[in-house]
N, CA, C and O atoms as a printed pandas DataFrame, in Angstrom:
     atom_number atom_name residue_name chain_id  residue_number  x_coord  y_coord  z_coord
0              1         N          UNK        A               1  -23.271    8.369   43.585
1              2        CA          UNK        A               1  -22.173    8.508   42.670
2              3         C          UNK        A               1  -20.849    8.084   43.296
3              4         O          UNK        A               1  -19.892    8.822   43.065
4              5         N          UNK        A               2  -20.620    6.851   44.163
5              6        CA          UNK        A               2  -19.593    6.636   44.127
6              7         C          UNK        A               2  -18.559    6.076   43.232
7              8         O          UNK        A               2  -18.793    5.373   42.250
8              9         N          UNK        A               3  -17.080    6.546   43.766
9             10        CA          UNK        A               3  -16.200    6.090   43.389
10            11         C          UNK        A               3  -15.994    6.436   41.627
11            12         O          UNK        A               3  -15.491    5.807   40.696
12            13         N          UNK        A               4  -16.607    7.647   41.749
13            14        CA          UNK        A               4  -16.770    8.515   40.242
14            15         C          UNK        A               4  -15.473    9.734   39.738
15            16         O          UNK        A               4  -15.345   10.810   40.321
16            17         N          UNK        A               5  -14.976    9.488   39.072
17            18        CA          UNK        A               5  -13.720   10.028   38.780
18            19         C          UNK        A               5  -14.194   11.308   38.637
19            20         O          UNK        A               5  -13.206   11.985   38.355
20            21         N          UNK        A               6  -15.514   12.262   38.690
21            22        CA          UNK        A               6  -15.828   13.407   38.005
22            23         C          UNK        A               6  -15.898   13.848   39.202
23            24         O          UNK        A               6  -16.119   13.072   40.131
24            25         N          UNK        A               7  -15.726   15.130   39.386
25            26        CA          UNK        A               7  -16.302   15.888   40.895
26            27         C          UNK        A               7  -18.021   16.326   40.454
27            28         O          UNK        A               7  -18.123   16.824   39.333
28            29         N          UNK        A               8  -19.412   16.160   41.308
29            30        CA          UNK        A               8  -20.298   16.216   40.845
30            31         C          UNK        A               8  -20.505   17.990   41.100
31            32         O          UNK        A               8  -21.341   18.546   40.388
32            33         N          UNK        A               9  -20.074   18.455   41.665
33            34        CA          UNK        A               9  -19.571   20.013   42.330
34            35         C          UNK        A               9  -18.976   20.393   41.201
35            36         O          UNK        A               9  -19.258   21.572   40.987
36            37         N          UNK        A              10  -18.249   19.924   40.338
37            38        CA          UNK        A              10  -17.068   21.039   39.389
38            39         C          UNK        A              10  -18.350   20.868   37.831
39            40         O          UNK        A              10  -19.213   20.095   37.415
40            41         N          UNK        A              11  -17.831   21.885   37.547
41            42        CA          UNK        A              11  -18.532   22.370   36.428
42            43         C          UNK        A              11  -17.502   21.594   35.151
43            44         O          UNK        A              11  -17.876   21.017   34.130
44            45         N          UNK        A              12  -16.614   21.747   35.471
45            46        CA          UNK        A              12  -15.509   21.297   34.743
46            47         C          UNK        A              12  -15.475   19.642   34.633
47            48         O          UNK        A              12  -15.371   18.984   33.597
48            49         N          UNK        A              13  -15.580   19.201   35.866
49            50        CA          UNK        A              13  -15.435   17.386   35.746
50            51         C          UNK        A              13  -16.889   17.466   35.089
51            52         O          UNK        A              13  -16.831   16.738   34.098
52            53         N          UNK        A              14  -17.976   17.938   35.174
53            54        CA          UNK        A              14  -19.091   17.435   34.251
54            55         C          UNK        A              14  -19.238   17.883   33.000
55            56         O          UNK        A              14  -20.272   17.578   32.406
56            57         N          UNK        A              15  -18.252   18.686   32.352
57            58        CA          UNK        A              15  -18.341   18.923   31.034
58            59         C          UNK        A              15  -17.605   18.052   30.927
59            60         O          UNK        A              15  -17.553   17.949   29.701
60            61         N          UNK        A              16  -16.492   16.763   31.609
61            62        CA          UNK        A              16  -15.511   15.897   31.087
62            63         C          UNK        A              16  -16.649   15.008   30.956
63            64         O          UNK        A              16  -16.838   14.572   29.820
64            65         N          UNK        A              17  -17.571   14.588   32.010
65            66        CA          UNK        A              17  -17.969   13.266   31.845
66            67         C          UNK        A              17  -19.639   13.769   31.044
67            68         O          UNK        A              17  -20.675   13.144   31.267
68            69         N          UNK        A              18  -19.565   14.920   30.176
69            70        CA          UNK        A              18  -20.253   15.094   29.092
70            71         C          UNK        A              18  -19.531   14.735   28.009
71            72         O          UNK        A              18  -20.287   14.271   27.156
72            73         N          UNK        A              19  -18.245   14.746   27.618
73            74        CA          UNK        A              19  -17.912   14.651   26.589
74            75         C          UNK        A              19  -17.759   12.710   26.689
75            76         O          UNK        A              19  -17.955   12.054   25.666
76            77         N          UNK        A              20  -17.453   12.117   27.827
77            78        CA          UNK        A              20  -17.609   11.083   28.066
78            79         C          UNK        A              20  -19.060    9.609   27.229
79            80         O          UNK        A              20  -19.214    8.540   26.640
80            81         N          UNK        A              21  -19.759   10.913   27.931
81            82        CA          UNK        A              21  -21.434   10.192   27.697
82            83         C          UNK        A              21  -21.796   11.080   26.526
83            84         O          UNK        A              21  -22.990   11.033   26.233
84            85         N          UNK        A              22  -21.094   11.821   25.841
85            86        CA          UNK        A              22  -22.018   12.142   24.609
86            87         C          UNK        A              22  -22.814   11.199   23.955
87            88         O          UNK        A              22  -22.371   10.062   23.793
88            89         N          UNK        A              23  -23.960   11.519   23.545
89            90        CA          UNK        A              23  -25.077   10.714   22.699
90            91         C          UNK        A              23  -25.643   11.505   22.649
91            92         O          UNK        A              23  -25.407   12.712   22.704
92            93         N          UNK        A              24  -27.222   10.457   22.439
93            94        CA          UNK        A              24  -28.476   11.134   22.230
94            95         C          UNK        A              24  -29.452   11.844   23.566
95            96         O          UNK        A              24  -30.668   11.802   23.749
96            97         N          UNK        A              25  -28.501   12.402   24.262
97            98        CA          UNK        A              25  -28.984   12.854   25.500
98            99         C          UNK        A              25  -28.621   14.067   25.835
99           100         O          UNK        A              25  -29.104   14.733   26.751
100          101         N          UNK        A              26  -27.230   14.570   24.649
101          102        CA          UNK        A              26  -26.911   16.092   25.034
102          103         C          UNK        A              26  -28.120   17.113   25.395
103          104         O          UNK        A              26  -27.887   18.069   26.134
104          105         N          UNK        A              27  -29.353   16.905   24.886
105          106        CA          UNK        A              27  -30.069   18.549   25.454
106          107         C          UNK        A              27  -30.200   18.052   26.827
107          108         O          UNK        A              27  -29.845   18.957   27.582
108          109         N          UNK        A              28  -30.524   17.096   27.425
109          110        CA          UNK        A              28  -30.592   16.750   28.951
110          111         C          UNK        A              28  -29.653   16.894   29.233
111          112         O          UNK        A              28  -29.671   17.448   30.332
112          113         N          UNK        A              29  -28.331   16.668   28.781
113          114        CA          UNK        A              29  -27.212   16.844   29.220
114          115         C          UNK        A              29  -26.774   18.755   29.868
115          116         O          UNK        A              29  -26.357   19.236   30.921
116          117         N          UNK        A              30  -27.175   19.281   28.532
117          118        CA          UNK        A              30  -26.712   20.802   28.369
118          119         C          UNK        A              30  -27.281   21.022   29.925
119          120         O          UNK        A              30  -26.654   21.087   30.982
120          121         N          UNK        A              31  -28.648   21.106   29.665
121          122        CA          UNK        A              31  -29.558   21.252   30.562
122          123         C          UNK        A              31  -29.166   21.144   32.319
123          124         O          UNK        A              31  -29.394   22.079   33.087
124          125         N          UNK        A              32  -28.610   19.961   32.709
125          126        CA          UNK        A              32  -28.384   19.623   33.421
126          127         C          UNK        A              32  -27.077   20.813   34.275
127          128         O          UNK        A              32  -27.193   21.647   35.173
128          129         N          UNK        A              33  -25.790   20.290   33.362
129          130        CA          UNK        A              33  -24.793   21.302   33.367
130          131         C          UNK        A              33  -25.262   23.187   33.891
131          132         O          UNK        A              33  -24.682   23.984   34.628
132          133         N          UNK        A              34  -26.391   23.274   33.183
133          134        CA          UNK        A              34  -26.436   24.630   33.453
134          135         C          UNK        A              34  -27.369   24.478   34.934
135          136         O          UNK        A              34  -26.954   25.092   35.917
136          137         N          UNK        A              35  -28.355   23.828   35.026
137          138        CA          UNK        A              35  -28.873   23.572   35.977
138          139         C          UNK        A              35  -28.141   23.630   37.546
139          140         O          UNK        A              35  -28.266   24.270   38.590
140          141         N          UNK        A              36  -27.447   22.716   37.085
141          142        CA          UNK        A              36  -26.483   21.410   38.661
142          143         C          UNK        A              36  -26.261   22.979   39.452
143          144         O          UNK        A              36  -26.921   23.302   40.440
144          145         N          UNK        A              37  -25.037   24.006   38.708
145          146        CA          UNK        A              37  -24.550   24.728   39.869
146          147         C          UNK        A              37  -25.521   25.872   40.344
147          148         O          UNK        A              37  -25.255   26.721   41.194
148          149         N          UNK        A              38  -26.352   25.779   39.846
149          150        CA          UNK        A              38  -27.116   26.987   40.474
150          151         C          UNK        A              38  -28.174   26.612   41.318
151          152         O          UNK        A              38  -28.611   27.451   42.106
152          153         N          UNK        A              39  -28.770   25.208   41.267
153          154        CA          UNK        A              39  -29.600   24.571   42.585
154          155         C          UNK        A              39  -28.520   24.145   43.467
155          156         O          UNK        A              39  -29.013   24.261   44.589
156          157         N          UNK        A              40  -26.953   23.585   43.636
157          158        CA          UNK        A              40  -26.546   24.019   44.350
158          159         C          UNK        A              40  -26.005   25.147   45.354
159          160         O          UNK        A              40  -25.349   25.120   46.395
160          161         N          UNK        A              41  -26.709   26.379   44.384
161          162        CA          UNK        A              41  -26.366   27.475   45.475
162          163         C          UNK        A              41  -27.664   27.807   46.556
163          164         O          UNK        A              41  -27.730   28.111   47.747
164          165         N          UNK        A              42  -28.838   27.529   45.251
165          166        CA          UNK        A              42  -29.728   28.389   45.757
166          167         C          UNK        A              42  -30.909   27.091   46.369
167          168         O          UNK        A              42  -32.060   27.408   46.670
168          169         N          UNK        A              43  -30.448   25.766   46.470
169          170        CA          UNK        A              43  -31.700   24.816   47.161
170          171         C          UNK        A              43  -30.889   24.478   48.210
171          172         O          UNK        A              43  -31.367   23.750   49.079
172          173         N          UNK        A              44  -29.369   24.988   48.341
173          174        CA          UNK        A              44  -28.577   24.115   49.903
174          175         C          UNK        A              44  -28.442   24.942   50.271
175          176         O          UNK        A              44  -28.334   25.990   49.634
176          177         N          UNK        A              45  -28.372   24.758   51.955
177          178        CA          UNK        A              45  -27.791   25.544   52.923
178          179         C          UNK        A              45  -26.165   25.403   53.053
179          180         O          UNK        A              45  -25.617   24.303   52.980
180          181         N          UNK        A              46  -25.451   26.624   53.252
181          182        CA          UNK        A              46  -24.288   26.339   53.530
182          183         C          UNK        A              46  -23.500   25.143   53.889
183          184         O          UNK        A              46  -22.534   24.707   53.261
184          185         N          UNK        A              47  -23.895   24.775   54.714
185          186        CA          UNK        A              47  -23.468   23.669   55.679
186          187         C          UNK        A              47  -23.522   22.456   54.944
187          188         O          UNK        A              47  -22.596   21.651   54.845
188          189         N          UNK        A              48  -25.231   22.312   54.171
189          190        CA          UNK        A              48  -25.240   21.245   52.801
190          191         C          UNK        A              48  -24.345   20.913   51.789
191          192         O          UNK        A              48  -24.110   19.823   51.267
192          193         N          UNK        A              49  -23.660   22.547   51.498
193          194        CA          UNK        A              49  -22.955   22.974   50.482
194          195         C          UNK        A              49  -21.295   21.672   50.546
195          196         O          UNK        A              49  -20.810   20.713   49.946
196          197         N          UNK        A              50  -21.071   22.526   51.654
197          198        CA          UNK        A              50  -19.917   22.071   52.499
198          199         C          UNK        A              50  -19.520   20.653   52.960
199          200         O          UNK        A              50  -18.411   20.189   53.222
200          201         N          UNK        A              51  -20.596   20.170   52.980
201          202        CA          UNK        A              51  -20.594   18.521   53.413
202          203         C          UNK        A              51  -20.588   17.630   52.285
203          204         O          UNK        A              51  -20.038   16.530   52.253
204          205         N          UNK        A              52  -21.488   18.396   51.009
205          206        CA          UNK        A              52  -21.506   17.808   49.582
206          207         C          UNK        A              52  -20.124   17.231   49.417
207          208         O          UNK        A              52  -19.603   16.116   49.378
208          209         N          UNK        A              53  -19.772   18.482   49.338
209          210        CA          UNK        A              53  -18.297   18.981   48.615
210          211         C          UNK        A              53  -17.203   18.053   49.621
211          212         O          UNK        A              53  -16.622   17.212   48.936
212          213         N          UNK        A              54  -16.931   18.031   50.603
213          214        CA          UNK        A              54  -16.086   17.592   51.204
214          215         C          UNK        A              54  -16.692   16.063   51.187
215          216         O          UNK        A              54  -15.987   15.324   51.873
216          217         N          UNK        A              55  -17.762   15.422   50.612
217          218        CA          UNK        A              55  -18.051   13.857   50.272
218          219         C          UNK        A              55  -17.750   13.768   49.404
219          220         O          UNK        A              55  -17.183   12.713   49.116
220          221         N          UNK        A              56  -17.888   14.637   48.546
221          222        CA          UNK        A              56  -17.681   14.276   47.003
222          223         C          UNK        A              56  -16.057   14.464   46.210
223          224         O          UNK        A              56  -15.373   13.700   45.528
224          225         N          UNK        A              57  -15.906   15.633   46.611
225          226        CA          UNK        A              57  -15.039   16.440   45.651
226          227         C          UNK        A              57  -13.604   16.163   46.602
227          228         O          UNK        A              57  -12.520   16.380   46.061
228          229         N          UNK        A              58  -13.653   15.597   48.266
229          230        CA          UNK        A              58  -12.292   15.294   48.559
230          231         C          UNK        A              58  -12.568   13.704   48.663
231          232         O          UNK        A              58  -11.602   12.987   48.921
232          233         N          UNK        A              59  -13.944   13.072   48.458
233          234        CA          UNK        A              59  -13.761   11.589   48.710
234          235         C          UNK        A              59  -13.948   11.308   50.428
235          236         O          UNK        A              59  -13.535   10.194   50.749
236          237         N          UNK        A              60  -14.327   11.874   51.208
237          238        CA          UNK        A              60  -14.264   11.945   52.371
238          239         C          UNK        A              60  -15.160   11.038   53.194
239          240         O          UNK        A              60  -16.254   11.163   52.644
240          241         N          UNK        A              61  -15.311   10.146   54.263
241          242        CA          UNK        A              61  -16.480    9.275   54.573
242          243         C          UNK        A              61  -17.217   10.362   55.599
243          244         O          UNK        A              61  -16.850   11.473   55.983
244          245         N          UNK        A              62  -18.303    9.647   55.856
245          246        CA          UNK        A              62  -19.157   10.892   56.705
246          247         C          UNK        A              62  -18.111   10.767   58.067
247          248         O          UNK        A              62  -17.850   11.894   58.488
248          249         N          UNK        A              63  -17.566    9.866   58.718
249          250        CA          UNK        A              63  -17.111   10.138   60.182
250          251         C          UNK        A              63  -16.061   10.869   59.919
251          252         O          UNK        A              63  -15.351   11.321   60.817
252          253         N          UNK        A              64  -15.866   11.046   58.806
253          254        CA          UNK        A              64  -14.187   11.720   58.737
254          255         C          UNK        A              64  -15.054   13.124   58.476
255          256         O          UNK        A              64  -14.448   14.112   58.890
256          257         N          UNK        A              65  -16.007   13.331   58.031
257          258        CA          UNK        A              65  -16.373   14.595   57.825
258          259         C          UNK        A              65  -16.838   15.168   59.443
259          260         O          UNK        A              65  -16.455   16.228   59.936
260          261         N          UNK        A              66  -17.613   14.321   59.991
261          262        CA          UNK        A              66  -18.438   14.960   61.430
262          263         C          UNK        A              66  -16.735   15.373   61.877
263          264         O          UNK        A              66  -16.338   16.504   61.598
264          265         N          UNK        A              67  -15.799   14.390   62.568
265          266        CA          UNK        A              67  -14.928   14.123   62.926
266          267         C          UNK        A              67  -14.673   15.704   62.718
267          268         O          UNK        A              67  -14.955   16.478   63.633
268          269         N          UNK        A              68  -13.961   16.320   61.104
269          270        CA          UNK        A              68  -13.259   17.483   61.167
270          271         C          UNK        A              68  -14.060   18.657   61.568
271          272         O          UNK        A              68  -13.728   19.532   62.368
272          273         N          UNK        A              69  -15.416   18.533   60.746
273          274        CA          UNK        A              69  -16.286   19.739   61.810
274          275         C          UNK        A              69  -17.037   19.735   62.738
275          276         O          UNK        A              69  -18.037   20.440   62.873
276          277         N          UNK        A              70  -16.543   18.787   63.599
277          278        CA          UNK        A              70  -16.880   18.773   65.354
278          279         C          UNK        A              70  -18.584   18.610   65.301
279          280         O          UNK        A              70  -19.347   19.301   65.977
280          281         N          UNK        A              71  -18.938   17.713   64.501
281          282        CA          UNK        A              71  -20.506   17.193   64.631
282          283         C          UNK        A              71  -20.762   15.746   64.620
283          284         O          UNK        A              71  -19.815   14.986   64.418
284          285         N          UNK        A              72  -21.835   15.329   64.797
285          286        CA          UNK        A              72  -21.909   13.861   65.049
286          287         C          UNK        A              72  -22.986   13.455   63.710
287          288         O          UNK        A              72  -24.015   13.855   63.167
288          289         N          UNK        A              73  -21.686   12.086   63.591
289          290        CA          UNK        A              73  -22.625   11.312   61.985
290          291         C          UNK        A              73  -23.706   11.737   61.514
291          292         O          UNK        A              73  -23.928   12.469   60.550
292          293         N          UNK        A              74  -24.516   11.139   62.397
293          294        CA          UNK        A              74  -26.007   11.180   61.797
294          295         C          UNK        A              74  -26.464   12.500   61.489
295          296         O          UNK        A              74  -27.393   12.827   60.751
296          297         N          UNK        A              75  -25.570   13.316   62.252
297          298        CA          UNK        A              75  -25.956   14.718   61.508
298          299         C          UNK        A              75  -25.327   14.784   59.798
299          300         O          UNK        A              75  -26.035   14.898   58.798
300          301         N          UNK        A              76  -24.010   14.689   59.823
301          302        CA          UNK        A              76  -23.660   14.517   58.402
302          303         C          UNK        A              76  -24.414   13.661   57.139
303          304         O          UNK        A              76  -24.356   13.856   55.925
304          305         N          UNK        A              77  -25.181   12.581   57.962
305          306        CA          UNK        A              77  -25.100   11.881   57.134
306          307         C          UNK        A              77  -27.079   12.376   56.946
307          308         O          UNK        A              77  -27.663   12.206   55.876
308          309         N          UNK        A              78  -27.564   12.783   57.813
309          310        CA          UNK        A              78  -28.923   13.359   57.371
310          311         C          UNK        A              78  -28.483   14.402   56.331
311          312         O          UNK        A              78  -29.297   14.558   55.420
312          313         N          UNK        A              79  -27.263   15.220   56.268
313          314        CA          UNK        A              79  -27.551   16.711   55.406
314          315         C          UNK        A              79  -26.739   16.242   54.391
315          316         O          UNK        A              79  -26.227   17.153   53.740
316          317         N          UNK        A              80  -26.402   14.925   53.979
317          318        CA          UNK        A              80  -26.536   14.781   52.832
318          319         C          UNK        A              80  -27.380   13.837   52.052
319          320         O          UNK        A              80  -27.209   13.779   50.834
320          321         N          UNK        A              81  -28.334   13.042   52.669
321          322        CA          UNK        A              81  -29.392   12.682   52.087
322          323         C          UNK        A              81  -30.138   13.781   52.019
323          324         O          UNK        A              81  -30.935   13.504   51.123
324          325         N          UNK        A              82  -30.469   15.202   52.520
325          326        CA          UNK        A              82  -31.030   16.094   52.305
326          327         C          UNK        A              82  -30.778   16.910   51.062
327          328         O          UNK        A              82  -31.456   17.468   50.200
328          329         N          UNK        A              83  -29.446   16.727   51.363
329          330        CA          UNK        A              83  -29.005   17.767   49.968
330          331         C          UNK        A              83  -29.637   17.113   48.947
331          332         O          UNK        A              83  -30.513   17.618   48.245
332          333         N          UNK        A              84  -29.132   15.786   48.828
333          334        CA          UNK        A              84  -29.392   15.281   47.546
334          335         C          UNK        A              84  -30.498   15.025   46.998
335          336         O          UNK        A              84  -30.696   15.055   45.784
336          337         N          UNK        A              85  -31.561   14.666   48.119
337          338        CA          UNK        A              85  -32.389   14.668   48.080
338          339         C          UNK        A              85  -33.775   16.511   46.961
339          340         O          UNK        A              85  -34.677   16.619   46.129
340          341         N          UNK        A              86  -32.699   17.578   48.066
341          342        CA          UNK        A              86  -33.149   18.641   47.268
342          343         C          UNK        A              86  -32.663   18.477   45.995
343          344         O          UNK        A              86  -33.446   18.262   45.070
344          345         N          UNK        A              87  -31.381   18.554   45.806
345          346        CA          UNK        A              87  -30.780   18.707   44.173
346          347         C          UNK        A              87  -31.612   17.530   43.154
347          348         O          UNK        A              87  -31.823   17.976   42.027
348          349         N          UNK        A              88  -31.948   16.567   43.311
349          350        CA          UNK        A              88  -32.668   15.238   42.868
350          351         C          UNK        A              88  -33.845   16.345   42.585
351          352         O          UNK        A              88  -34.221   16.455   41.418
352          353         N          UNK        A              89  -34.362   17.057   43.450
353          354        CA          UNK        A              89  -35.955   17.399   43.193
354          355         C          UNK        A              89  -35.643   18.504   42.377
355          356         O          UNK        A              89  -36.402   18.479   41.409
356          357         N          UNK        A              90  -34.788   19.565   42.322
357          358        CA          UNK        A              90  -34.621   20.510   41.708
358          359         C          UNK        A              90  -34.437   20.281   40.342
359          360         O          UNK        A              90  -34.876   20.975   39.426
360          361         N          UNK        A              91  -33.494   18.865   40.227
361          362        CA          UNK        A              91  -33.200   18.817   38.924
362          363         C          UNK        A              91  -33.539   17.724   38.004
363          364         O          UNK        A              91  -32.956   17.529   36.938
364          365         N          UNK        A              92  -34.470   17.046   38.448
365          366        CA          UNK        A              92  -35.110   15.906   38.021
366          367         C          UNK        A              92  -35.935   15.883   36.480
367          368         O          UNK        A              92  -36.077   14.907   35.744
368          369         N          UNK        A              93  -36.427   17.306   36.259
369          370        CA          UNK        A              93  -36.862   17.498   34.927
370          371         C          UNK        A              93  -35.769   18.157   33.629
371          372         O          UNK        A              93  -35.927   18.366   32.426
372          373         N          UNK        A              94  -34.734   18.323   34.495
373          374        CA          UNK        A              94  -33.486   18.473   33.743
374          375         C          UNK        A              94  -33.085   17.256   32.638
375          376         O          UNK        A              94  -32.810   17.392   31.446
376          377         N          UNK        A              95  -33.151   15.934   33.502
377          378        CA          UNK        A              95  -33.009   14.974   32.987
378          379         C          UNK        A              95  -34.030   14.313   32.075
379          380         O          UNK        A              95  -33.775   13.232   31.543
């Protein structure tokens, strides 16, 4: 989801870019919405949580992320192919 004006974290930017994509997809849509924040609590680890959010929701590149919390890339950049990877599996029949 780059370079996506919605935060994929806010509950709020995805009811915008629901009203955006309204069609014939709202029950996947609803679905989704209710879905998204609660496999983000309960399929990430903190740290997942945190790295999401600071890629997504401040725009951040992974070295700028290791960089501020004193870890190295490939760590950042594994726990968020992980995350997404979980949230993808969690919420895949959503869609």
């Amino acid at each position: 989801m780059p370079n996506t004006p919605y935060d994929p974290m806010d509950l709020a930017s995805l009811r915008l870019w629901r009203q955006d994509a309204a069609g014939g997809n709202s029950e996947q849509v609803r679905r989704l919405l209710t879905n998204l924040p609660v496999a983000v609590e309960q399929e990430l680890t903190r740290r997942e949580r945190q790295i999401l959010r600071m890629h997504f929701t401040r725009n951040m590149r992974v070295t700028d992320i290791a960089r501020e919390l004193g870890i190295q890339k490939s760590t950042v950049s594994r726990s968020l192919s992980r995350a997404m990877e979980k949230l993808y599996r969690a919420l895949r029949y959503s869609l």
